[in-house]
C-alpha positions as CSV (number, residue, x, y, z in Angstrom):
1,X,110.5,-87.3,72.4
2,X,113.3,-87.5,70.2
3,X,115.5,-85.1,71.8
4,X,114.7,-86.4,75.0
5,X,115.7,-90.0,73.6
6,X,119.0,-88.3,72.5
7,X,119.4,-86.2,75.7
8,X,119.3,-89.6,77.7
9,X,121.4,-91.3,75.6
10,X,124.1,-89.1,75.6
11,X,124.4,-89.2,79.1
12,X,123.9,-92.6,79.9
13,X,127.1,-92.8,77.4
14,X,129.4,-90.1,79.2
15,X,128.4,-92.0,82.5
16,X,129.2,-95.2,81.2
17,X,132.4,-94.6,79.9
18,X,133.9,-91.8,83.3
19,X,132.1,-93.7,85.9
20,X,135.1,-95.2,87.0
21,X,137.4,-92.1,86.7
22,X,134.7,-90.1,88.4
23,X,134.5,-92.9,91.8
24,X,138.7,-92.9,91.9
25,X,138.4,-88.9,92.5
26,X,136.4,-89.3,95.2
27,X,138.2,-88.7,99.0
28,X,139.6,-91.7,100.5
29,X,138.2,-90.8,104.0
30,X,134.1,-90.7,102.6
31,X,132.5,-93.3,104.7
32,X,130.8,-95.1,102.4
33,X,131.2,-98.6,100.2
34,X,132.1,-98.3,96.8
35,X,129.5,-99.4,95.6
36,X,127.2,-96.4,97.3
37,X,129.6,-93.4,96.1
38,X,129.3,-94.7,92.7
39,X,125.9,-94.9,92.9
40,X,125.6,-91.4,94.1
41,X,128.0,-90.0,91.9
42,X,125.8,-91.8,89.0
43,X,122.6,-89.9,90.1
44,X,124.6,-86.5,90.1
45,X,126.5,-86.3,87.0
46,X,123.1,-87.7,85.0
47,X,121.6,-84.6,86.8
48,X,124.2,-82.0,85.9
49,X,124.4,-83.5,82.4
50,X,121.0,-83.4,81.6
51,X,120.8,-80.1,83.1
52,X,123.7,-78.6,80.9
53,X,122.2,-80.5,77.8
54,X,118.9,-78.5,78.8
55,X,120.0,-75.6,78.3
56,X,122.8,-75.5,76.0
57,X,121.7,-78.2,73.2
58,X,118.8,-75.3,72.3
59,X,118.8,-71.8,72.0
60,X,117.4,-68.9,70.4
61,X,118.7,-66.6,67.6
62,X,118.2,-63.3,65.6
63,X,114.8,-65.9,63.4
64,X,114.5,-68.3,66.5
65,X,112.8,-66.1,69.2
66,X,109.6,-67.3,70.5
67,X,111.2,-71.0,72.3
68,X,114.6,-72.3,72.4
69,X,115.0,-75.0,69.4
70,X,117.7,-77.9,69.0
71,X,120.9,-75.6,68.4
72,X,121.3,-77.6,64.5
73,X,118.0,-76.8,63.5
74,X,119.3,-73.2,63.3
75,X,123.6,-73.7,63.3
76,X,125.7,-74.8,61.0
77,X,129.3,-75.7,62.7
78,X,131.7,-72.6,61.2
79,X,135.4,-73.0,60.6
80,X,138.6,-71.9,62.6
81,X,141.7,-71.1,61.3
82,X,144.9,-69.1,62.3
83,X,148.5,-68.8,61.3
84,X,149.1,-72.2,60.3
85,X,146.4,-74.5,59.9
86,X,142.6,-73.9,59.1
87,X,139.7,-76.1,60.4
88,X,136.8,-76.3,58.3
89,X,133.4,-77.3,60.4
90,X,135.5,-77.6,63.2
91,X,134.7,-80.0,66.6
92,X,136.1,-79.9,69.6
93,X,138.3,-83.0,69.1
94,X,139.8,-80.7,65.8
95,X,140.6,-78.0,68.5
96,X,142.3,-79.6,71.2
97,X,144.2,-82.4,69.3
98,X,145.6,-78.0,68.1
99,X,145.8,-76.5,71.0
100,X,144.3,-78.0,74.4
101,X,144.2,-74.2,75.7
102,X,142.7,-72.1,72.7
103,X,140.8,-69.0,72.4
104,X,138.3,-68.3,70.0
105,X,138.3,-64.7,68.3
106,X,135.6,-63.3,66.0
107,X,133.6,-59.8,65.2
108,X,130.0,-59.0,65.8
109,X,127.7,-61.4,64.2
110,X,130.4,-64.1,63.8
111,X,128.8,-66.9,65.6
112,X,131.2,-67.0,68.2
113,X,129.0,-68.2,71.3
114,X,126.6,-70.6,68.8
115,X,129.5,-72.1,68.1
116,X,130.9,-72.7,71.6
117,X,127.7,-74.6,72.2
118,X,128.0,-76.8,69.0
119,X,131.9,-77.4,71.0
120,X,130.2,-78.1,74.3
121,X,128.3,-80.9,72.6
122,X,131.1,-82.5,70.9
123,X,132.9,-82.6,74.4
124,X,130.0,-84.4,76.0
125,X,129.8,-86.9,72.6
126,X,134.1,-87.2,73.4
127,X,133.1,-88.3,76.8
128,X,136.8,-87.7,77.3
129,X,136.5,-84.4,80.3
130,X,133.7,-83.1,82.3
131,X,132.7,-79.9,80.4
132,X,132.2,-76.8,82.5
133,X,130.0,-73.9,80.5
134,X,130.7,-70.6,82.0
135,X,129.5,-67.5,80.3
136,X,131.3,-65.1,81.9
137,X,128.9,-61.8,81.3
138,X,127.2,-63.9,84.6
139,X,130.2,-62.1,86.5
140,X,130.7,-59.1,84.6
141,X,130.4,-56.5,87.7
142,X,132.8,-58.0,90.6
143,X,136.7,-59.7,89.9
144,X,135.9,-63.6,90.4
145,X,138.5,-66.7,90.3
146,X,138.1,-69.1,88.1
147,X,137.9,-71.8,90.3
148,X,135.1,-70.5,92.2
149,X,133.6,-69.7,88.8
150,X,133.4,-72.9,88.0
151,X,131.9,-74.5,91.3
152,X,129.2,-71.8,91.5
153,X,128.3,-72.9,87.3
154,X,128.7,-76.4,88.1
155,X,126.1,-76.2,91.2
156,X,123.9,-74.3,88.9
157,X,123.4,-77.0,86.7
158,X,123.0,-79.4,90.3
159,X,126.6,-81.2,90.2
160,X,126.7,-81.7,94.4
161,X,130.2,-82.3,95.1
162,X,132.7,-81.2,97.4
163,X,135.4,-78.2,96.9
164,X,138.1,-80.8,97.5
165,X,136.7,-83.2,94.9
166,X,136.7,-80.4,92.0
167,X,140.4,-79.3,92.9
168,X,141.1,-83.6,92.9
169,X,140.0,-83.3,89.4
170,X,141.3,-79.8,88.4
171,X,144.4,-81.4,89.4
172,X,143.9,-84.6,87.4
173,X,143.2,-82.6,84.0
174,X,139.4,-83.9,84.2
175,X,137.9,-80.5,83.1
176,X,137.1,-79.2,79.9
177,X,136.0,-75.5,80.6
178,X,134.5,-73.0,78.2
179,X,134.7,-69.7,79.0
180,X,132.0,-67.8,76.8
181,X,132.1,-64.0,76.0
182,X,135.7,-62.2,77.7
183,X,134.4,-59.2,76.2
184,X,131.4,-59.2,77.9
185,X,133.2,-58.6,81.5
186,X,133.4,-55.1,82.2
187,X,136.6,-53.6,81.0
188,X,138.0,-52.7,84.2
189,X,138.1,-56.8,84.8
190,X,139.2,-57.8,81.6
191,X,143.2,-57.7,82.6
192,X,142.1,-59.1,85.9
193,X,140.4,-62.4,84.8
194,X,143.1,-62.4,81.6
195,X,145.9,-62.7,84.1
196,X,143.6,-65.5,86.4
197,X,142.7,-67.7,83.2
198,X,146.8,-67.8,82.3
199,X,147.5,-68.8,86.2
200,X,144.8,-71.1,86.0
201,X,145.5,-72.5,82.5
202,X,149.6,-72.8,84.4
203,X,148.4,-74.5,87.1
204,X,146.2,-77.1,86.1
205,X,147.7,-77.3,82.3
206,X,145.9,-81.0,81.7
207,X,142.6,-79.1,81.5
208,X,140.9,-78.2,78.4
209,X,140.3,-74.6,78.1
210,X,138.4,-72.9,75.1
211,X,137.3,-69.4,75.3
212,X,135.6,-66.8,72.8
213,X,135.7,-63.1,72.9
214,X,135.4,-60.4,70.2
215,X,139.4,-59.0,69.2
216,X,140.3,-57.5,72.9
217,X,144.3,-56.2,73.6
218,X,144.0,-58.4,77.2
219,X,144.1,-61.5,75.5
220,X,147.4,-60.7,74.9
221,X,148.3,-62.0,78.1
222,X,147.4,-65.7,77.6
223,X,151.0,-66.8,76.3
224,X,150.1,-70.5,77.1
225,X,146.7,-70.0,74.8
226,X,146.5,-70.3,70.6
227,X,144.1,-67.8,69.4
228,X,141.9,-69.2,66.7
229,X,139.8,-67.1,64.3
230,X,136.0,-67.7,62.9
231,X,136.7,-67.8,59.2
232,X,134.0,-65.9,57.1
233,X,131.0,-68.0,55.4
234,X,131.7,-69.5,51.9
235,X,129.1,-69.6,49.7
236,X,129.0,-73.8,50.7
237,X,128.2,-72.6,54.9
238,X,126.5,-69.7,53.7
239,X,123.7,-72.0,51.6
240,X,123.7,-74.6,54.2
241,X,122.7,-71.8,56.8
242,X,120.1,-69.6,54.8
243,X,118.4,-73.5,54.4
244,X,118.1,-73.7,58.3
245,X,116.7,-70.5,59.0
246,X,112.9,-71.1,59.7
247,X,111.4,-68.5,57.4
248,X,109.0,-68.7,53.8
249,X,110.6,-71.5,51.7
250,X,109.8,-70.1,48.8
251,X,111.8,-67.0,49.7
252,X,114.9,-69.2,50.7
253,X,114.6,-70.7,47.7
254,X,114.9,-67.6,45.6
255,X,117.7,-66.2,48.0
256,X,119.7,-69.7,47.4
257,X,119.2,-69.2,43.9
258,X,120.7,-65.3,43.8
259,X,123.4,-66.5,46.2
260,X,124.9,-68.8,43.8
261,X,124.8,-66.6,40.7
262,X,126.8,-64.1,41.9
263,X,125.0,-62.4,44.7
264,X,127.2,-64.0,47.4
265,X,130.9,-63.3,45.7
266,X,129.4,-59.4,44.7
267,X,128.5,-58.8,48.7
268,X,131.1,-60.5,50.4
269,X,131.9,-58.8,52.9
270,X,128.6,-58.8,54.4
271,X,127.1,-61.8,53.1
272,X,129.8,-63.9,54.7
273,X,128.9,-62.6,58.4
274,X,126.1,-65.5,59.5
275,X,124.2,-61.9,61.5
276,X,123.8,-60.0,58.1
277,X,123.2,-62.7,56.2
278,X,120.2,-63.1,58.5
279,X,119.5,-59.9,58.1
280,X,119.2,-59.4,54.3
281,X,117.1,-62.3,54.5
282,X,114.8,-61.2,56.6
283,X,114.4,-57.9,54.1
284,X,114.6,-59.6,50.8
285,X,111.7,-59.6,49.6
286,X,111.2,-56.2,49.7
287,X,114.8,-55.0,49.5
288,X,115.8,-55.0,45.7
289,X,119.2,-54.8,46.1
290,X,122.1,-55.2,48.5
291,X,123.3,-51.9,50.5
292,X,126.4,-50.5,50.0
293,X,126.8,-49.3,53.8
294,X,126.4,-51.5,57.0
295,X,124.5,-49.0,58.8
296,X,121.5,-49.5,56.3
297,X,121.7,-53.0,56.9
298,X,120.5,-52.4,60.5
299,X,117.9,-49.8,59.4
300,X,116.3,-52.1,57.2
301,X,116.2,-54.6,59.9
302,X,114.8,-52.2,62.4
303,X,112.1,-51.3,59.9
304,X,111.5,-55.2,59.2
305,X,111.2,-55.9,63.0
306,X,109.2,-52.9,64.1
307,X,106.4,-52.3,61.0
308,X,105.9,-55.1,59.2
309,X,105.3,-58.7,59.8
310,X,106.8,-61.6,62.6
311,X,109.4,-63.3,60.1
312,X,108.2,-66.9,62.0
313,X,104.2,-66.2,62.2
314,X,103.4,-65.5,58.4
315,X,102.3,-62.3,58.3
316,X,101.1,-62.3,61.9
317,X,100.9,-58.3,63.3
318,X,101.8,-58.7,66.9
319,X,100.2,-55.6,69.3
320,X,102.6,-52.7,70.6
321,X,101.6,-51.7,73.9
322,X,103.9,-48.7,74.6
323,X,102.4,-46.5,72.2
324,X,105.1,-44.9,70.0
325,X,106.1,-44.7,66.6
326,X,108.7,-46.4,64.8
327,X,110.6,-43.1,65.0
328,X,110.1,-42.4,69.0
329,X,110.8,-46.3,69.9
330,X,114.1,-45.8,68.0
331,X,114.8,-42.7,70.0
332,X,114.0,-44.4,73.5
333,X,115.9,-47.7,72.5
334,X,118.9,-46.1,71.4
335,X,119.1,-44.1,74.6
336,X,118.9,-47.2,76.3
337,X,121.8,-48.9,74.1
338,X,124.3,-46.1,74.9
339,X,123.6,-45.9,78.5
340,X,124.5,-50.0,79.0
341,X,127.0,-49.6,76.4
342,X,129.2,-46.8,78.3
343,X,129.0,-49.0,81.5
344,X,129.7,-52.0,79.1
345,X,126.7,-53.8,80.4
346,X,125.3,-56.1,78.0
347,X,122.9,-58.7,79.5
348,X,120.3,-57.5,82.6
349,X,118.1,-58.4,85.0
350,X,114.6,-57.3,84.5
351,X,114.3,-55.4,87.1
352,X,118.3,-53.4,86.1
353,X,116.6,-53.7,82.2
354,X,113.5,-51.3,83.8
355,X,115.7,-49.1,85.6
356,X,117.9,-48.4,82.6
357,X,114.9,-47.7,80.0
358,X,113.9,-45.1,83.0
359,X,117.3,-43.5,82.5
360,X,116.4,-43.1,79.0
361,X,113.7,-40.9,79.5
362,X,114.8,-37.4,79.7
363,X,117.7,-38.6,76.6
364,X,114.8,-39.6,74.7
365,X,112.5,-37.2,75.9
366,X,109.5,-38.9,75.6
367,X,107.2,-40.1,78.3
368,X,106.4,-44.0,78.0
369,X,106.1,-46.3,80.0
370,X,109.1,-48.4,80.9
371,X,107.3,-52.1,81.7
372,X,105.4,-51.7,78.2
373,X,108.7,-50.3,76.5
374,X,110.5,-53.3,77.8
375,X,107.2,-56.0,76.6
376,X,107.8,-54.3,72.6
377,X,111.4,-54.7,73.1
378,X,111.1,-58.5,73.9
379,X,107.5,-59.6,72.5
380,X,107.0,-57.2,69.5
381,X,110.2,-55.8,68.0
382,X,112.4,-58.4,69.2
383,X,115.6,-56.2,70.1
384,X,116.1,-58.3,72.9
385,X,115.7,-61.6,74.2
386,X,115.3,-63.6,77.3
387,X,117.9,-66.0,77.9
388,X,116.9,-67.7,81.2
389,X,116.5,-65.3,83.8
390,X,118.1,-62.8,81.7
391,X,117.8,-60.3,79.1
392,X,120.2,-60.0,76.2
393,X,119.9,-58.4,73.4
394,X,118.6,-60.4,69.7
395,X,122.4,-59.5,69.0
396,X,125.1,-56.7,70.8
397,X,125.6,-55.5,67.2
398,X,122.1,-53.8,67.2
399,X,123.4,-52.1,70.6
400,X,126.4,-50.6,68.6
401,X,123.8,-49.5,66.0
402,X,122.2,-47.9,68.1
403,X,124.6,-46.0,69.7
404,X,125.5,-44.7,66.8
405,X,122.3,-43.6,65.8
406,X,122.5,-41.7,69.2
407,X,125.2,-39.9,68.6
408,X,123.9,-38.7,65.0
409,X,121.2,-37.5,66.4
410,X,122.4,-36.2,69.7
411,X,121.6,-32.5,69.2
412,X,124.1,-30.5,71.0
413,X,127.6,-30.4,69.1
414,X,129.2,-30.0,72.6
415,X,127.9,-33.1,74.0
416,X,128.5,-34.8,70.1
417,X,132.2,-34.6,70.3
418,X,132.9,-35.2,73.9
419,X,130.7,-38.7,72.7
420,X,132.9,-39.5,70.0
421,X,135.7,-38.8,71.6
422,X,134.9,-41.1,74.7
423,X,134.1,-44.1,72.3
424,X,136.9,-43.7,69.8
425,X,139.2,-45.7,71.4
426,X,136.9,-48.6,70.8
427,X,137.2,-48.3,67.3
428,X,139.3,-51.3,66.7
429,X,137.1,-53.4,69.0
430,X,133.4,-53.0,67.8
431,X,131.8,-51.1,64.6
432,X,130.4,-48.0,66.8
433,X,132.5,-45.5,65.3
434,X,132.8,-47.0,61.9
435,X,128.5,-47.1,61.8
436,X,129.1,-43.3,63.1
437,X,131.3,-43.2,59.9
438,X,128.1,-43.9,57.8
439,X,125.5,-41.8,59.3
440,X,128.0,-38.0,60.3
441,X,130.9,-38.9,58.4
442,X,131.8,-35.3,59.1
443,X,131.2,-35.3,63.1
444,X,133.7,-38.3,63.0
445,X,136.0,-36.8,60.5
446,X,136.2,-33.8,63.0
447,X,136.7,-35.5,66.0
448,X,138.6,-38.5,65.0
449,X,140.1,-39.1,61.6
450,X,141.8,-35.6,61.3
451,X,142.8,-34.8,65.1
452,X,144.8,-38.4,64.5
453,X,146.4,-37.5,61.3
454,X,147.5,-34.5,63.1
455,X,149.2,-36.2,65.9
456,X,150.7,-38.2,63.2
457,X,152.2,-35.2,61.4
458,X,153.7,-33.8,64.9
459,X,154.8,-37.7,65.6
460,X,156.4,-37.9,62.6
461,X,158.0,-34.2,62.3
462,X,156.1,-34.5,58.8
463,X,155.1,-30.7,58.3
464,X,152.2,-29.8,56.1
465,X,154.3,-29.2,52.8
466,X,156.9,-31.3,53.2
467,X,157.1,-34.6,50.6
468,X,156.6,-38.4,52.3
469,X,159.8,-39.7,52.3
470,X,161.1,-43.7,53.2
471,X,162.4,-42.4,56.8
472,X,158.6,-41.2,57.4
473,X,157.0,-44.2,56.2
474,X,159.6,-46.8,58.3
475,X,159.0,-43.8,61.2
476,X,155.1,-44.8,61.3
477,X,156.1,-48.2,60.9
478,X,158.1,-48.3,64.4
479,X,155.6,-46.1,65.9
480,X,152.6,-48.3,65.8
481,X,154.9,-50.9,66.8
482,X,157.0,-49.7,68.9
483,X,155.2,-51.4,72.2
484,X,156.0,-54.9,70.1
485,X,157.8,-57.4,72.0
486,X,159.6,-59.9,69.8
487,X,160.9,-63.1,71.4
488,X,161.9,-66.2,70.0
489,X,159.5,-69.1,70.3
490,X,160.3,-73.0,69.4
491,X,158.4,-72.2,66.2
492,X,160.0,-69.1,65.5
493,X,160.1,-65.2,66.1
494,X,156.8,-64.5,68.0
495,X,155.1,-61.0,68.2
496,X,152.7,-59.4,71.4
497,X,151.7,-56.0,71.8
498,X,151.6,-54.1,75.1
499,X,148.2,-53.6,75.6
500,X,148.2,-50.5,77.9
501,X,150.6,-48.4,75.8
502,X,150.9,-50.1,71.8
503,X,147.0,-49.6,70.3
504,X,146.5,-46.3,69.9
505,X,148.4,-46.4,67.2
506,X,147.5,-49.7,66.0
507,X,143.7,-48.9,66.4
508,X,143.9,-45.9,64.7
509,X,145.4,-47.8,61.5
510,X,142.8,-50.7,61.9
511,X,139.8,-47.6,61.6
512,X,141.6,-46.0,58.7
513,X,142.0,-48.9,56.7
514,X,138.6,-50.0,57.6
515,X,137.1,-46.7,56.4
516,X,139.4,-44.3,54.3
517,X,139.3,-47.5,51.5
518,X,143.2,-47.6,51.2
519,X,144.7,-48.7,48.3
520,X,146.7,-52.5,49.4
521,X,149.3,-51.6,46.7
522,X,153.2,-53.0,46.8
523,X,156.2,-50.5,45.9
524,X,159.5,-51.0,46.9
525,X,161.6,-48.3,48.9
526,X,165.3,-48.5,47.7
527,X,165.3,-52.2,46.9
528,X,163.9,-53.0,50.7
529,X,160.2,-53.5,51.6
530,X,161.0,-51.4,55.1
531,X,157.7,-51.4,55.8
532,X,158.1,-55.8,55.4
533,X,160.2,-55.9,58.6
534,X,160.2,-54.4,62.5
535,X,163.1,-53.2,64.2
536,X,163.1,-55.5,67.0
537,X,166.1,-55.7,69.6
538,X,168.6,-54.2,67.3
539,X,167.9,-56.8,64.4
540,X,164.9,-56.6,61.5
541,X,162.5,-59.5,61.8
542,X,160.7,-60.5,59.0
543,X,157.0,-59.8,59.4
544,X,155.8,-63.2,57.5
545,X,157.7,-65.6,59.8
546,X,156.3,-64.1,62.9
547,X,153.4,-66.2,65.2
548,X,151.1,-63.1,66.2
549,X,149.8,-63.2,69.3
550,X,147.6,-59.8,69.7
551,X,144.7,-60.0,67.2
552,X,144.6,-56.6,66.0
553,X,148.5,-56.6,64.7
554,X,147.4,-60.0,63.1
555,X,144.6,-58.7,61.3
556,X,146.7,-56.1,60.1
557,X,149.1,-57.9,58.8
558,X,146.8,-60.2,57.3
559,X,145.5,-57.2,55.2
560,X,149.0,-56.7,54.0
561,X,148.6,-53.2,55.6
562,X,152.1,-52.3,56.2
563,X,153.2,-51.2,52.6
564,X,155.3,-48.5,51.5
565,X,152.6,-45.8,50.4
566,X,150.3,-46.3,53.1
567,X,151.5,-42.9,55.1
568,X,151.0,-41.1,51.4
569,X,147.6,-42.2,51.0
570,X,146.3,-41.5,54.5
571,X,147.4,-37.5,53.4
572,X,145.9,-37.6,50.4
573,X,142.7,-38.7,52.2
574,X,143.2,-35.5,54.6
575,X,143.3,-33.1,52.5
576,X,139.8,-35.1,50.1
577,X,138.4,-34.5,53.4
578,X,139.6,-30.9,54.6
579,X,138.5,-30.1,50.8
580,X,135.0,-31.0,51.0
581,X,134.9,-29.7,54.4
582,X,136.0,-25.9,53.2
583,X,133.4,-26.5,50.2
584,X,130.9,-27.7,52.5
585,X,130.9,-24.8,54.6
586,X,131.4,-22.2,51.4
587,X,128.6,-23.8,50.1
588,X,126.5,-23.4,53.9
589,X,127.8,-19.6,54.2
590,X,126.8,-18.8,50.4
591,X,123.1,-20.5,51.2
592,X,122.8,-18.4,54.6
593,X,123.9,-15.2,52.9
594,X,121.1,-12.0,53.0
595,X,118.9,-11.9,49.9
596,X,120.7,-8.7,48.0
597,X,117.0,-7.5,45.9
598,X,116.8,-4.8,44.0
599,X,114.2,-1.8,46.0
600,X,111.4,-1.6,43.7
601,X,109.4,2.2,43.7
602,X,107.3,3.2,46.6
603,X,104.7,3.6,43.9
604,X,105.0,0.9,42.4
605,X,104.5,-1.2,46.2
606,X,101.6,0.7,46.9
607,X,99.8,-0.4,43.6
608,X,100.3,-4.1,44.1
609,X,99.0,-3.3,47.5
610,X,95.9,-1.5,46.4
């Protein structure tokens, strides 16, 4: 009753206060008193509102499965931040007084689409724009305008008006849209509906535009947009969240406790990512210590899920009906994850959900059924979920584990490397490869991490022998930016990266630094920090007063990355890794070698026989 109470009044308040607006948009010609089109325009945006408050004010989450809950029984609003400012807790009024177009970047796990929601609410609290909730993995498979976007959402949720009375107030600024999940459109429509949300944001530049994505080169194209960041947890958000969670008090409790002795600023790096922090509390009380790798992260919440109790029923063993073992199910569900993954489908129908776990079969091959394989995923094991009349998964970062885990296992080395090799070039853009990096470092060291190095070494004219020198570490420099366009904004020298032609490069830095653990160290190179500036148009910009627009080129810079010694230490860490290579396969040839025994007597086998 509560929430109904709320529901209504928030409503009745965003009526109150736009009714007025709302009648002036309506056409001249409409037959009808005033007093009748206000009435009907009362009755419909109450509908749509309450219909958007519906079924965006709850939600589900990696604890929250059985029923949607109120979203701030589970979220705690995160903080924003980019070049200049930082926005702790942020609300949509923090955003747009910012930037009135602004896009919202963050990894796997981040919170990015909870924390659209929490925006959506604070828009219909501002009573200021009619907000328009679009999650755009709804039109992932066919090029769509935004426009029409937008009417088909807003009829959705029952707003009846005309075409001509949306363009009336897409014209009058009277929109504030959020555009949920870019990287959730299929890749070959990314640079489509990139170049359709800048024309749209161009033409009707009074709207308020917010949209979230995982880092993605296409957003590159929104000049008119400020990209945002979700900041990592502090311990403050962190403790705040872990008390929300709806799992064994006394076990938050004790978790609280750890996290504020230490445990938090020891793990970092993943206790600061809301997803794992989920996760190591669903396995903490029978996990003694955090792991040192990401990948067991995911194991351990695999095993949690599968085997041992439902985190929200207290010990409560819920039936399997397919059949397999923990091992098998893993087998058939990660065969499932890389087919949707390589056709970067990441929400289904149910019947497109069956069809794809009967694709699995002869991967996985196992016989099972698909129907009951399906029921485990989304009653028992809770890999996936239902949103509405669609299936997602509990979170797309267990699809990358998975995938990974397919490729480990996957059997032939043939098909291995042609695997790696397609999915490499996402390394920068989700943690497939560096997962892969945790379970066949050496597949991925094969395949990857030392065919790059070598195209380096030709790029670079750097020969096998020959000593690092300044001119070789300002050459990388130029080469992983040498599709940088640097321009002069109001607020000073801005940086964008061609997507189509400027990330290999780029991505390849991003993977080593993320997994060859390279040194941030500071030397200077004849009394100039080369690797400080760009050669841009004849003239050296300072990196540190440039406005980054591409995300990955940001985040590199933000790790100090470009430092004289970096070339240096990515060759050391080629030949660690052809050295333990040659051991590994001395060591392998020495194992496999014939037995040399000595021949004992012919007498002397015949008496042991007798």
């Amino acid at each position: 009753m509560t929430d109904e109470l709320e529901t209504a009044k928030l409503v009745a308040q965003f009526v109150q206060t736009n009714l007025d607006t709302l009648v002036d948009l309506a056409d001249r010609s409409i037959r009808q008193s005033r007093n009748a089109v206000r009435a009907r325009l009362k009755r419909t945006y109450e509908t749509y509102l309450k219909s958007v408050l519906d079924h965006y004010s709850r939600g589900k989450s990696f604890f929250v499965r059985s029923e949607p809950v109120p979203l701030y029984e589970f979220f705690v609003p995160l903080s924003l931040s980019n070049q200049k400012r930082r926005l702790r807790r942020a609300g949509v009024r923090d955003l747009v007084d910012v930037a009135a177009h602004a896009v919202i970047v963050g990894t796997g796990g981040s919170g990015k689409t909870m924390m659209m929601r929490h925006l959506l609410m604070g828009a219909i609290s501002d009573a200021t724009k009619i907000p328009v909730f679009i999650e755009l993995r709804r039109f992932g498979n066919e090029p769509i305008g935004l426009g029409e976007a937008i009417v088909q959402t807003l009829a959705r949720h029952q707003l009846e008006v005309d075409r001509d009375y949306i363009n009336r107030a897409l014209a009058g600024g009277h929109f504030c849209i959020f555009l949920d999940g870019f990287d959730e459109l299929n890749a070959d429509l990314r640079d489509g509906m990139a170049g359709r949300m800048q024309e749209f944001a161009t033409r009707y530049p009074a709207n308020w535009i917010v949209v979230s994505s995982r880092p993605d080169v296409e957003l590159n194209s929104l000049r008119d947009f400020t990209q945002f960041t979700v900041d990592p947890l502090d311990i403050a958000l962190a403790v705040d969240l872990v008390r929300k969670v709806p799992f064994d008090p006394e076990v938050k409790d004790r978790f609280v406790t750890d996290l504020r002795n230490g445990l938090f600023d020891q793990h970092k790096s993943f206790l600061s990512n809301p997803l794992l922090l989920s996760i190591m509390l669903l396995t903490y009380t029978d996990v003694a210590h955090i792991p040192s790798k990401l990948s067991i992260f995911y194991e351990q919440a695999y095993d949690a899920l599968f085997q041992r109790h439902d985190a929200l029923k207290g010990g409560f063993q819920r039936d399997r009906r397919c059949g397999l073992d923990i091992q098998d199910f893993a087998r058939v569900f990660a065969a499932f994850c890389v087919l949707s993954y390589d056709v970067d489908v990441f929400t289904f129908s149910h019947s497109s959900a069956l069809a794809m776990f009967d694709r699995a079969k002869p991967f996985s091959q196992l016989a099972f059924s698909s129907a009951a394989v399906l029921d485990d995923a989304l009653q028992a094991v809770c890999l996936l979920l239902e949103d509405g009349q669609s299936i997602v998964f509990a979170h797309r970062s267990f699809q990358e584990y998975f995938v990974a885990k397919f490729i480990s296992d996957t059997a032939d080395p043939s098909a291995k490397r042609k695997l790696i090799e397609r999915y490499a070039v996402n390394a920068s853009r989700d943690s497939v490869m560096a997962l892969l990096y945790e379970l066949d470092p050496h597949s991925v060291e094969s395949y990857v991490i030392l065919p790059a190095i070598a195209k380096m070494r030709h790029e670079l004219h750097l020969a096998e022998s020959e000593e690092v020198t300044d001119d070789h570490e300002l050459r990388l420099l130029q080469l992983a930016l040498r599709d940088v366009s640097c321009g002069h904004r109001d607020v000073g020298p801005a940086a964008t990266v061609n997507p189509r032609d400027g990330h290999w490069w780029i991505t390849m830095l991003m993977f080593f630094r993320r997994v060859l653990s390279l040194q941030q160290i500071r030397t200077r190179v004849a009394e100039t920090d080369v690797c400080g500036q760009i050669n841009a148009r004849g003239g050296l910009v300072e990196v540190s007063t440039l406005t980054v627009d591409d995300a990955l080129f940001r985040d590199l810079l933000a790790a100090d990355f470009f430092f004289a010694g970096a070339l240096t230490q990515i060759l050391d860490r080629e030949q660690e890794i052809l050295a333990r290579h040659a051991q590994a396969k001395s060591s392998l040839e020495e194992l496999l070698r014939p037995p040399t025994r000595a021949r004992r007597p012919v007498g002397a086998r015949r008496k042991r026989n007798a």
